[in-house]
Steps between C-alpha positions, in 0.01 A plus 500: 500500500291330756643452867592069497378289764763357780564172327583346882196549702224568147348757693655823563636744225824459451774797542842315492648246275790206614829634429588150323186325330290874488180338626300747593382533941347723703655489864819374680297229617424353171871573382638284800229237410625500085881466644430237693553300159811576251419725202696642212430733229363385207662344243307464126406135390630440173396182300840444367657140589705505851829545435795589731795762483709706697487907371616780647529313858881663560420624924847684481526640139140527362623619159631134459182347277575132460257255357538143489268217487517280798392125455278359784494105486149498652230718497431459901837695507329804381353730743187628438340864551401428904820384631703776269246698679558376856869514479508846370239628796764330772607747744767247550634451165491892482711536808762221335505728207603784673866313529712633232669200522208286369429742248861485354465103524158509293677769252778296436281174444294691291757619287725213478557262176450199692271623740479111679876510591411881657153368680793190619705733658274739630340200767822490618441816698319476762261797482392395153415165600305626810341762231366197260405327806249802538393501123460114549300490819263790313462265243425163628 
């Protein structure tokens, strides 16, 4: 297998890949230079029409698969592959995660009938209104 080139600077071989989008570099230098914009591993492209579910999302009991279609009124609702991206690569929204009391909020949302009345309640505590405020300001 031939040594890849450092897909950062395009000169030097490369002898490392990025722990989460596996590009290939060659030097610290060039992996502080790739971080310096959010990355994620890679998901395959399908061609199949968008559609949105929840599966296998349970935080506190993983063995909890639930899938339901979710209805979005307007396609600007949707995020798309950058933003999921951003969010995901926020120190910040990592760090919020780390609360087990956020977790057990998004697990019980998650795997709720009515998940609306759950998502209701849940802004009423403080931490996970302070927590969407994060995912929000990511967003916009």
């Amino acid at each position: 297998m031939a040594p890849k080139q450092c897909q950062v600077c395009k000169d030097a071989q490369s002898k490392y890949k990025c722990p989460s989008c596996l590009i290939p570099y060659c030097s610290l230098g060039c992996f502080k230079k790739h971080k310096e914009t959010p990355c994620a591993k890679p998901v395959p492209i399908t061609e199949e029409k968008p559609t949105i579910s929840v599966s296998n999302l349970s935080v506190a009991n993983p063995e909890l698969p639930i899938e339901r279609p979710l209805t979005v009124d307007a396609t600007t609702q949707i995020l798309q592959k950058p933003e999921l991206e951003s969010i995901a690569c926020s120190n910040e929204i990592r760090n919020a995660l780390s609360d087990e009391s956020i977790r057990n909020l998004i697990s019980s949302i998650d795997s709720a009938a009515d998940p609306q009345n759950e998502l209701d309640k849940a802004m009423g505590v403080e931490a996970f209104r302070l927590f969407t405020d994060k995912i929000l300001s990511i967003h916009m």
